[in-house]
C-alpha positions, 0 to 999 in steps of 0.5 A, spaced: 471 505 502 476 507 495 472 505 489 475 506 481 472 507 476 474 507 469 481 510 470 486 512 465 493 514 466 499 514 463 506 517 462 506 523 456 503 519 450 503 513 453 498 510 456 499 504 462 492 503 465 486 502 460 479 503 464 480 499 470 475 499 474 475 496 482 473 497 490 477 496 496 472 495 502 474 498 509 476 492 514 479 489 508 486 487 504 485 487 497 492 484 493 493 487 486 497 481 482 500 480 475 506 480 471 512 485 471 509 491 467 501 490 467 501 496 471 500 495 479 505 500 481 503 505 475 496 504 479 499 505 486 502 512 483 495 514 480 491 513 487 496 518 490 495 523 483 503 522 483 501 520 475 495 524 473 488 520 470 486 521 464 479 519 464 475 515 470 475 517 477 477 514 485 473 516 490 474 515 497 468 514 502 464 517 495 469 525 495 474 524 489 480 526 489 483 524 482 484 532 482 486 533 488 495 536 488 498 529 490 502 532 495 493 533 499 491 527 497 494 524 504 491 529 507 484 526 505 487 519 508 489 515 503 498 513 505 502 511 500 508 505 501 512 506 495 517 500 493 523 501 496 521 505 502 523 512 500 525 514 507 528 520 510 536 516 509 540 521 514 534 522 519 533 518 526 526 513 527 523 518 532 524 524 526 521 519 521 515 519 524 515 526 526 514 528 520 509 523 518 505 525 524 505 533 522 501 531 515 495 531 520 498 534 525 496 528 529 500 527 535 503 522 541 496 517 542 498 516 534 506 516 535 504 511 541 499 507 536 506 505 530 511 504 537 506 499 539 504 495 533 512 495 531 517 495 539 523 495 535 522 501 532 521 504 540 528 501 541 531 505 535 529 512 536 535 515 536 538 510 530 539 512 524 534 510 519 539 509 513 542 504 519 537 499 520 535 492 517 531 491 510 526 489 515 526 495 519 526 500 514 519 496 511 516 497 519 519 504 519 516 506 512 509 502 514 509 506 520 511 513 518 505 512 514 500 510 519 501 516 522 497 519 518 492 515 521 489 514 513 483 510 511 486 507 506 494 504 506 497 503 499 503 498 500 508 497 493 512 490 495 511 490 502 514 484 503 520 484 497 528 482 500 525 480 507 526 474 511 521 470 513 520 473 520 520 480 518 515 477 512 510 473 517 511 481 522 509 485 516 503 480 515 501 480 523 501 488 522 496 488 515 491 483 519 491 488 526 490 494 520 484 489 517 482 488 524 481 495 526 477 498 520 482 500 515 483 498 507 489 496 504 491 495 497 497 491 497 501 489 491 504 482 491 507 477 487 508 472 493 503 467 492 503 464 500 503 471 502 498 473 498 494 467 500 495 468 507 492 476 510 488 478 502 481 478 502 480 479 496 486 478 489 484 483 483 489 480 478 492 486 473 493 485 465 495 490 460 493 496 465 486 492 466 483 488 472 481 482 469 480 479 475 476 480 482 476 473 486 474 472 493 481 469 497 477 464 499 475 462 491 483 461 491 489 456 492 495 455 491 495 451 484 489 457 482 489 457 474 489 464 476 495 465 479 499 461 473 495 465 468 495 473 470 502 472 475 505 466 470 507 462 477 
C-alpha cells in the first residue's frame, strides 16, 4: 500500500500541492481527476522524487521515500508511466525492455510475464520503437515499467490519442495488474474509463484531494465529475 500524508511540493517558490493526503491499496486502481492545472501530474512527479516535497511524507508498505535520490525510488517498487511515454526513440522493443529489467536486475520469467500480457510487442522485437502505433508505444511504456515488477504503477494519461481497441487493451492490462495484487494510481480524464477498471476516484483541486469516492458510489451523471472534472 502507498499512503501520503500531508504532502507539499512545488516548483521554486511555487507551490502546486497543499497538503494532500491519500492511500492506494494493493489490488486496487485509484483514478486521480480534475481540471487542467490542479496538480495530477505534479502529484504523479512527487510520488517519484522527480519534484522534491516540501512537508508531508509517501510511504510505500510503511518505508518512506519522499528522501529517497529519484533515480532509487524505482528501485523500492514504485514505476513510473509519464504522459507522453519517454521511451528510448532509436532503440528496438526487445532494448526497451532491457533496460527495464537491469533496474532490478530481474530477468526472462519477468521478460516473458510483459510479452505475455502484450503478444504485440513479442511480434515487434526487432522494431524500432519511435516506429510503432500511439497504442503500441503506450504498451511498450507500460510493460518497460512492469519490468521492475513494482508494487505500485503510476500511469499519466494512459489512455490519451488512442483508439478505442488500444483503450479497452490498456483497460484489460490495468485489471489483470489489479487482479494480481498490484496498486495502480492512474491519472485520467475519460469519465467511461475511469468508471469502467477504478476502484476508487480521488478528485484533485487546487493541489488538494477533495475528494475520495468508492467507484461504486459513482455514475456517469455524478455531481463529482461536473464539479472537480467540469464534464
Amino acid at each position: 500500500m502507498l499512503r501520503v500524508e500531508g504532502l507539499s511540493a512545488g516548483y521554486g517558490d511555487i507551490t502546486i500541492l497543499r497538503d494532500l493526503s491519500f492511500q492506494a491499496a494493493s489490488g486496487q486502481v485509484t483514478c486521480i481527476m480534475g481540471r487542467n492545472g490542479a496538480g495530477k501530474s505534479t502529484l504523479m512527479k512527487a510520488l517519484m522524487c522527480l519534484v522534491p516535497a516540501s512537508t508531508g511524507t509517501i510511504a510505500l508498505n510503511w518505508q518512506t521515500v519522499q528522501n529517497l535520490p529519484a533515480h532509487q525510488v524505482p528501485l523500492s517498487g514504485i514505476a513510473y508511466v509519464p504522459q507522453g511515454r519517454r521511451l528510448f526513440g532509436p532503440m528496438t522493443v526487445a532494448e526497451n525492455i532491457e533496460v527495464g529489467l537491469l533496474a532490478r536486475k530481474k530477468g526472462p520469467k519477468t521478460r516473458d510475464f510483459v510479452l505475455d500480457l502484450f503478444p504485440r510487442l513479442r511480434e515487434r522485437l526487432d522494431q524500432v520503437s519511435s516506429t510503432l502505433s500511439g497504442g503500441e508505444q503506450q504498451m511498450l511504456a507500460i510493460a518497460r515499467a512492469l519490468c521492475l515488477e513494482p508494487e505500485v504503477l503510476l500511469l499519466d494519461e494512459p489512455t490519451e490519442g488512442l483508439q478505442p481497441s488500444m483503450i479497452k487493451l490498456i483497460r484489460d492490462t490495468v485489471l489483470t495488474l489489479r487482479d494480481n495484487g498490484m496498486a495502480t494510481i492512474i491519472v485520467e480524464q475519460r469519465v467511461d474509463a475511469v468508471l469502467r477498471m477504478s476502484d476508487r476516484v480521488c478528485f484533485i483541486a487546487h493541489g488538494r484531494i477533495e475528494a475520495d469516492v468508492a467507484t461504486a458510489e459513482l455514475g456517469p451523471d455524478s455531481s463529482l465529475f461536473r464539479q472537480f472534472v467540469g464534464v
